[in-house]
N, C-alpha and C positions, 0 to 999 in steps of 0.2 A: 611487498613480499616476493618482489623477482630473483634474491639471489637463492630462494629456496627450489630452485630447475637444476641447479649444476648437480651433476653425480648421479641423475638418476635415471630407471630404463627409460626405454624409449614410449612404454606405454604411459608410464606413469609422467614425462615430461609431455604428453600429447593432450593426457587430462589436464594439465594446471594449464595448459596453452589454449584448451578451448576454457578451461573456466574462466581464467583471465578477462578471454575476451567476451564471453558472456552475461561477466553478474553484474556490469555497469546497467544493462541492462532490466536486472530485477530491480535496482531502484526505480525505475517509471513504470513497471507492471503495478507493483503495489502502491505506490503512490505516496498521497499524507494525506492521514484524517482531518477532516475538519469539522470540532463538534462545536454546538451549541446548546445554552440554556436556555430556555423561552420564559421569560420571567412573567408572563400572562399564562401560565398553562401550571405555574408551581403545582396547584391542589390537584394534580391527576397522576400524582405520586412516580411518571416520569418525564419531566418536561425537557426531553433532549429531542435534537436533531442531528442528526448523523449524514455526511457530507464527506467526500474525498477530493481531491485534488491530485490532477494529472497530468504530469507536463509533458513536451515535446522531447524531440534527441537534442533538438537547437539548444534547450534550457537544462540539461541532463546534467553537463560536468559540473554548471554553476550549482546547482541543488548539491549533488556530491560533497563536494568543494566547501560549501557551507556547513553540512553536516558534520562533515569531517572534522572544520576548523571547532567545532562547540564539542562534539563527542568523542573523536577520536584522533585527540593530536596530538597526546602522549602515546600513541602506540602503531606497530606495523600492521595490525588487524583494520580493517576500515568499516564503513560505513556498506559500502558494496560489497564485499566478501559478507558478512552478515545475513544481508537479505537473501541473498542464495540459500538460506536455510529457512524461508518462513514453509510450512507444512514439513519441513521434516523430523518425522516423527521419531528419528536415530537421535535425534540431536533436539529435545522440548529444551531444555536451554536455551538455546538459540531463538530457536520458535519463538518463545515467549520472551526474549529480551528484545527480537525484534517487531512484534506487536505491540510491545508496550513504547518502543523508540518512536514509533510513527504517529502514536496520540499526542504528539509534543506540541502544545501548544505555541513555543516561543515560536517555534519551526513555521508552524501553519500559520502565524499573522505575518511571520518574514515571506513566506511564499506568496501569501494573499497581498501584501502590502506592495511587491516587487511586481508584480500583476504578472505569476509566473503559473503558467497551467491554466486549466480549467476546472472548475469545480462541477462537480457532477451527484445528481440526488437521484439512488435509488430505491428511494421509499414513496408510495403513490399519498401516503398523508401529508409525510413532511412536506411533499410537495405543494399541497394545500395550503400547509399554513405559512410557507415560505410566500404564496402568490398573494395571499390575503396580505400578509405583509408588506405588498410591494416588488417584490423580488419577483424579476419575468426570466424564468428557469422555460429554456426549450428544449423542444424531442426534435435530436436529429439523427434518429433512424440506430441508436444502442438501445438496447436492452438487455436486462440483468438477471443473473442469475435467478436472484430472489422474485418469488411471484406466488400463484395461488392454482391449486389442482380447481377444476372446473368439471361436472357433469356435460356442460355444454361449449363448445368451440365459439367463447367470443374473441374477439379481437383479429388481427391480420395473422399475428407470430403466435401460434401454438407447436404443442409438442406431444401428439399423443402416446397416452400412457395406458399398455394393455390392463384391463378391469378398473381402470380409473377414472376414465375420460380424459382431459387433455391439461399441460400444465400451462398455461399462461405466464408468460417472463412479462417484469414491469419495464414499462419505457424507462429507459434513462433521459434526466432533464441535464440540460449541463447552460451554464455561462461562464464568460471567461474568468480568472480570478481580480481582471483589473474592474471591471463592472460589478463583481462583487461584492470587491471593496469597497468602492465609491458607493454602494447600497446598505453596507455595512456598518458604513460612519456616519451616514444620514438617518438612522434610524434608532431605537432605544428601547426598541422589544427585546432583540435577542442580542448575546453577551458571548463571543468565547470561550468554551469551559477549559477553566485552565488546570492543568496537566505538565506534568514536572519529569514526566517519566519514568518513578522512583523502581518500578520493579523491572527496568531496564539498567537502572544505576546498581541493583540489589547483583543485577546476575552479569552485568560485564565481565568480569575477571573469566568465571567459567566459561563465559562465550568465548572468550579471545584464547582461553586453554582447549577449547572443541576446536574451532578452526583451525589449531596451529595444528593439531593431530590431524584433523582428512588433510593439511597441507603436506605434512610429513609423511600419511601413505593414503597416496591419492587415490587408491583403487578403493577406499571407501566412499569416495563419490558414483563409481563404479556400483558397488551395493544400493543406495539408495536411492541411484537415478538411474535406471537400467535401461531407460532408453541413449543414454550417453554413449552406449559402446555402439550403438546403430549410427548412431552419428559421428563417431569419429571412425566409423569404416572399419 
């Protein structure tokens, strides 16, 4: 989408020049899901495991580049311009074409299989039953949003909270995705849940018609990411 800079002011060429350089970026913030069905746990009416994968800058353009090549290779709109929209709330289209992109499963065994990233579990059950299964998921010193309000301050990492006591974030466990793998293929408990993306195929078109418009008046990025003007000085 580079010849959309010619003709314009100079603010609005300063914005595409940092988003540019930016949104390769939000593809390794947000990562790729990776879920699973536990086919010992069917009768407790949810037997998933929910798992993300997060690569390096080293592994960043191949990931792009792949995604690209399956999703977006009939058009100028990418992969990376997309994610630059996940929480914006100007643009639920987007939002939601690219939540629904990143549960892809072809995606997540190409990534796990290419032993690209690491996988990482923020849930302290799943973590359990991933161990009981075999899978040795370590804590190296992340932890995640998600956790539990406490009366009482246990653990090292709290966060207190005036009339509530304190919130506890859960450890993050992570192994790499090549170890994964290889634990992955030895085992016949849990299964891939496969995921096709459909309500990303639903809203493509209008995604690709949002983006061209903040491309065409950039100072809409300006509106919904207000700290942008701080950083372009």
């Amino acid at each position: 989408m580079a010849g959309q800079k010619e003709g314009l002011d100079p603010l609005d060429r300063a914005i595409l020049e940092f988003v540019d350089r930016a949104k390769r970026y939000a593809c390794m913030e947000y990562g790729w899901c990776v879920n699973l069905f536990d086919r010992d746990d069917e009768e407790s009416g949810y037997p998933f495991i929910h798992l993300r994968d997060f690569w390096s800058e080293r592994e960043n353009q191949r990931v792009i580049d792949k995604v690209n090549e399956e999703f977006f290779h009939d058009t100028d709109v990418k992969y990376e311009d997309l994610m630059l929209f996940v929480n914006n709330l100007n643009a639920v289209d987007c939002h939601n074409a690219a939540c629904s992109l990143i549960e892809n499963s072809y995606i997540a065994e190409w990534l796990l299989s290419n032993g690209i990233g690491k996988v990482y579990c923020s849930f302290d059950e799943d973590y359990e039953k991933l161990r009981e299964a075999g899978l040795n998921l370590r804590h190296r010193g992340k932890y995640s949003c998600i956790g539990r309000v406490s009366k009482r301050p246990k653990g090292k990492v709290r966060i207190g909270i005036e009339g509530d006591g304190y919130f506890i974030p859960n450890k993050v466990r992570e192994i790499s995705a090549k170890r994964f793998w290889k634990w992955y293929r030895d085992q016949d408990r849990f299964e891939l849940l496969e995921d096709g993306s459909e309500d990303f195929w639903y809203l493509r078109e209008s995604t690709i018609e949002t983006i061209r418009k903040y491309r065409e008046n950039p100072k809409l990025f300006l509106r919904d990411y207000p700290s942008l003007r701080r950083l372009l000085g």
